[in-house]
BAFI-3210 file (N, C-alpha, C; in Angstrom, 3 decimals, decimal comma, padded with zeros to 6 digits):
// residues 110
n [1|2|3|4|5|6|7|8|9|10|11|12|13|14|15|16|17|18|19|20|21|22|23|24|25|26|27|28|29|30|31|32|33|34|35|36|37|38|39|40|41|42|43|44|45|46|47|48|49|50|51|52|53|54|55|56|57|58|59|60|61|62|63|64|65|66|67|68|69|70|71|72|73|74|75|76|77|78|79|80|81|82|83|84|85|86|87|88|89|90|91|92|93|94|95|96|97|98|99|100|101|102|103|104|105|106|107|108|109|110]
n.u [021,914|021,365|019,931|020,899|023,540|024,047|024,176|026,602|028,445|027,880|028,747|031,142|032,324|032,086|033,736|036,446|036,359|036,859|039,006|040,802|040,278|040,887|043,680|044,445|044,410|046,342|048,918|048,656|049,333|051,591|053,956|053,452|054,465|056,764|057,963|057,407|059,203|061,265|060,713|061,025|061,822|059,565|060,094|060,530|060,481|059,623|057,208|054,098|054,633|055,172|052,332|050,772|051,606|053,630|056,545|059,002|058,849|056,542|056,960|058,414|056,725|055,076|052,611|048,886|047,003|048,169|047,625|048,764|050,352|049,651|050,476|051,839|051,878|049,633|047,407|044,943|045,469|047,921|050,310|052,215|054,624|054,806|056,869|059,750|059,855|056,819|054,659|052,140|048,994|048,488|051,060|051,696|053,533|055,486|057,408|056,649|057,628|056,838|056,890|056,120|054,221|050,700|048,841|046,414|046,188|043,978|042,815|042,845|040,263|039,246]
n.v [026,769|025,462|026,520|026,019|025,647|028,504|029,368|028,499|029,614|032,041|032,405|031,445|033,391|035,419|034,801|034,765|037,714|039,004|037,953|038,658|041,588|041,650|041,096|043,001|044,961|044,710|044,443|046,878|048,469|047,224|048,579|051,141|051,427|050,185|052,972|055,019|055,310|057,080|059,225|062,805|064,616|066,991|070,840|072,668|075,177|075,345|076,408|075,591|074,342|075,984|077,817|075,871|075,918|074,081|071,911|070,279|068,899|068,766|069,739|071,668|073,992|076,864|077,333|078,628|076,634|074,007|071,192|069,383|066,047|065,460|064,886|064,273|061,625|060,136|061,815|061,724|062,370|061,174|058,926|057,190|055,141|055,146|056,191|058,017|059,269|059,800|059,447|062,088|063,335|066,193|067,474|066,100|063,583|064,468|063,991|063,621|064,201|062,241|063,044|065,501|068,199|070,246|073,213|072,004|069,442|066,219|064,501|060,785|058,824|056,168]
n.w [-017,268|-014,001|-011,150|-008,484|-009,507|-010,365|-007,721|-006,632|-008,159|-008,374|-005,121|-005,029|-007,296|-004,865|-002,968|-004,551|-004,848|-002,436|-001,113|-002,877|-002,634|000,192|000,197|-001,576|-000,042|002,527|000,787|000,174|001,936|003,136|001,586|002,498|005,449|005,251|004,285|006,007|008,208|006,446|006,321|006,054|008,554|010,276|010,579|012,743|011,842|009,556|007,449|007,916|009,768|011,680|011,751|012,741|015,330|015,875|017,817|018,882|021,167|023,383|025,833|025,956|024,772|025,430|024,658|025,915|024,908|025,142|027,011|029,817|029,052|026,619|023,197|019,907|019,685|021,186|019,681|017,142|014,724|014,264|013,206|014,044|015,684|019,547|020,312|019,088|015,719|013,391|011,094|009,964|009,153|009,234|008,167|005,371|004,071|005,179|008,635|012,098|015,463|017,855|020,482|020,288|019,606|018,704|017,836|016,730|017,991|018,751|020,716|020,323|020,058|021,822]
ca.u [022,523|020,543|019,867|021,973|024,935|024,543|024,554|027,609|029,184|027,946|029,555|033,143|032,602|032,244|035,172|037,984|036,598|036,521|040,233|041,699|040,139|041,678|045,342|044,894|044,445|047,720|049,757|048,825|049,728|053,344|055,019|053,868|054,630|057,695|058,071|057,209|060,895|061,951|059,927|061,902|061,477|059,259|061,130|059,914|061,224|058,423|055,912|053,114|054,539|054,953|051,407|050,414|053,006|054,366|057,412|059,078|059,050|055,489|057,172|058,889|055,603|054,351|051,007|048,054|046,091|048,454|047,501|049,724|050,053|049,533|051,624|051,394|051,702|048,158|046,259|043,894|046,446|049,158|049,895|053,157|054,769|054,525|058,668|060,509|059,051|055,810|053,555|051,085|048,222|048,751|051,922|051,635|055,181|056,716|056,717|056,827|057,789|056,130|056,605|055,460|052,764|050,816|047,467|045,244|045,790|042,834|043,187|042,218|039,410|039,145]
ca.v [026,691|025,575|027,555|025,752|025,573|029,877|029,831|028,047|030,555|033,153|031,798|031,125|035,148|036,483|034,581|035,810|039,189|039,070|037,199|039,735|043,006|041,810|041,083|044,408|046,302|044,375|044,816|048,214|048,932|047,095|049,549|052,639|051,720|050,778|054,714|056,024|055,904|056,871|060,558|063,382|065,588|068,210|071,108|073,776|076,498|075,083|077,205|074,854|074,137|077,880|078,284|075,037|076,179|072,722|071,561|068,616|068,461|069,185|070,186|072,768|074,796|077,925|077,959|078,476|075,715|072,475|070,502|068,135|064,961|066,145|064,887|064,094|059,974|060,409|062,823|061,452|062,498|061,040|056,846|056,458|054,779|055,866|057,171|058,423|059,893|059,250|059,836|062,953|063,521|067,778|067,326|065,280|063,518|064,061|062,709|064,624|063,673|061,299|063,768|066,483|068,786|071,316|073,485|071,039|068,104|066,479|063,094|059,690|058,267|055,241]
ca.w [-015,962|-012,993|-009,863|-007,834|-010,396|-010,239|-006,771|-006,366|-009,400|-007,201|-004,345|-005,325|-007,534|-003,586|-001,852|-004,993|-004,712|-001,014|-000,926|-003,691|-001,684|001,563|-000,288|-001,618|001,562|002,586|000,077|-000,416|003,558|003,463|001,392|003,068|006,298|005,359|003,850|006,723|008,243|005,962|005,969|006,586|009,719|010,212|011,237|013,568|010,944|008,132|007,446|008,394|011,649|012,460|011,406|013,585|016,914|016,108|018,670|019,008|022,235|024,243|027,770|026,149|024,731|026,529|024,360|026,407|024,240|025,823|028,007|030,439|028,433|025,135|022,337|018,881|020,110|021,959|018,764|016,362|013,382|014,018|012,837|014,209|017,296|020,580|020,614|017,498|014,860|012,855|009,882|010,936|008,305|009,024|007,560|004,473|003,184|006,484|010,132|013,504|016,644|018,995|021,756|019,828|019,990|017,594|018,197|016,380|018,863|019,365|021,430|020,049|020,595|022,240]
c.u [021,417|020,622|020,709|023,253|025,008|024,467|025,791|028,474|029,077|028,995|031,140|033,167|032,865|033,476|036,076|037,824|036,728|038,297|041,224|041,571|040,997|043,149|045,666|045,368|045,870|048,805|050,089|049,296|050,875|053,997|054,697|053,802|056,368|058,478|058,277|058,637|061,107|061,571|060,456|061,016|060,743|060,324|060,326|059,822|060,125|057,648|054,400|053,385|054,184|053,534|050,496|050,707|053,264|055,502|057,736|059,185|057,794|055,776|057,578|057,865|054,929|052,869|050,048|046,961|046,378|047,969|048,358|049,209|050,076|050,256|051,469|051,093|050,013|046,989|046,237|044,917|047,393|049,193|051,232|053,610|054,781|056,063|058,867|059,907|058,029|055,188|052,653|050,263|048,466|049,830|052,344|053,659|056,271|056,430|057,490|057,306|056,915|055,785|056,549|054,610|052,576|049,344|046,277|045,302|044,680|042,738|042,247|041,362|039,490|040,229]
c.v [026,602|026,406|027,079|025,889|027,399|030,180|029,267|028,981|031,561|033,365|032,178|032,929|036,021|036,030|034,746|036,937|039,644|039,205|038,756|041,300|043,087|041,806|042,618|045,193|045,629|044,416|046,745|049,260|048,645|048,487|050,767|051,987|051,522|052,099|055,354|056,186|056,654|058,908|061,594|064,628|066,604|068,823|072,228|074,800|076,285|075,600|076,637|074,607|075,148|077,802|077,098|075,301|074,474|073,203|070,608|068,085|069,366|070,040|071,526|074,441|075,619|077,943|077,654|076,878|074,485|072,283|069,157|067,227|064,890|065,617|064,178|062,081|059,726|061,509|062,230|061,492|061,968|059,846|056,455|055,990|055,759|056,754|057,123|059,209|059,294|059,630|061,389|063,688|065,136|067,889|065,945|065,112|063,811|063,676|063,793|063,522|062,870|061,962|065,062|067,455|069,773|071,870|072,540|069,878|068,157|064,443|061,679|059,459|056,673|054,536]
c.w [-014,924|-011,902|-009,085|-008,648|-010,018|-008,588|-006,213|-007,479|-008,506|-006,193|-004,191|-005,969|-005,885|-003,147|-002,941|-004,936|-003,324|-000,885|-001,616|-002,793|-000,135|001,112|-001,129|-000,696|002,281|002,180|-000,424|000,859|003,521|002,758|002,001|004,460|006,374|004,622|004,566|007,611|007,710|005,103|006,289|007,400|009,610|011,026|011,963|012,651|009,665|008,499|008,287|009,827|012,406|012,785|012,561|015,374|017,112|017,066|018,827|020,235|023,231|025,241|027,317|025,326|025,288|025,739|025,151|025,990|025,047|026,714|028,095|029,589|027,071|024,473|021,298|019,235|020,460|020,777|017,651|014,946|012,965|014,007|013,103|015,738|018,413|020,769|019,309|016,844|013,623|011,804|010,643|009,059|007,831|008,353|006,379|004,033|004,402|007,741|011,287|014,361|017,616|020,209|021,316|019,775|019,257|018,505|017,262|016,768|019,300|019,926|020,850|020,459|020,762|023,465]
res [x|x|x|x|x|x|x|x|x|x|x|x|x|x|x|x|x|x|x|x|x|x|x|x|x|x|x|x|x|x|x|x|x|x|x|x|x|x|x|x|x|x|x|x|x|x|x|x|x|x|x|x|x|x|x|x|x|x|x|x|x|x|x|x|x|x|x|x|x|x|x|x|x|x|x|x|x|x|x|x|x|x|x|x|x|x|x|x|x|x|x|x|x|x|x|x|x|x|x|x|x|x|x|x|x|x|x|x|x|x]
***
């Protein structure tokens, strides 16, 4: 095999492993997002929330920690839309509120 012949083998080896890695990461994203509907509620009353001072509703939170604005939509954890309810990493397998709020909000970056 000449040098050019293996750099054209080369070649074409990078763009199907390139092609296949990106149709992974796509395929392997459709079905969990559509999951994430489909996640059932945290509830205030779950242990983890307790232990968090989850709420599904920010405004109505007396903890010293909030701050105006606050809400799981706007913190680093959380991957779902801005209204409804969403994925939230602290709570694996289920999905909080959008207007939510826990003591480990910690605001997106960017």
């Amino acid at each position: 095999m000449s040098h050019e012949e293996s750099n054209e083998s080369r070649r074409r080896f990078l763009k199907i492993a390139a092609g296949t890695a990106a149709a992974a990461v796509v395929v392997g994203t459709l079905p969990r997002l559509a999951r994430a509907a489909d996640l059932p509620h945290v509830s205030e009353s779950d242990p983890t929330a307790k232990a968090l001072g989850y709420v599904e509703d920010a405004n109505a939170t007396k903890d010293p920690k909030h701050k105006a604005g606050d809400t799981c939509a706007n913190c680093q954890f959380y991957s779902g839309g801005a209204t409804g309810f969403g994925p939230c990493q602290l709570f694996p397998g289920k999905s909080v509120a959008a207007k939510g709020w826990c003591v480990s909000h910690a605001v997106k970056a960017g």
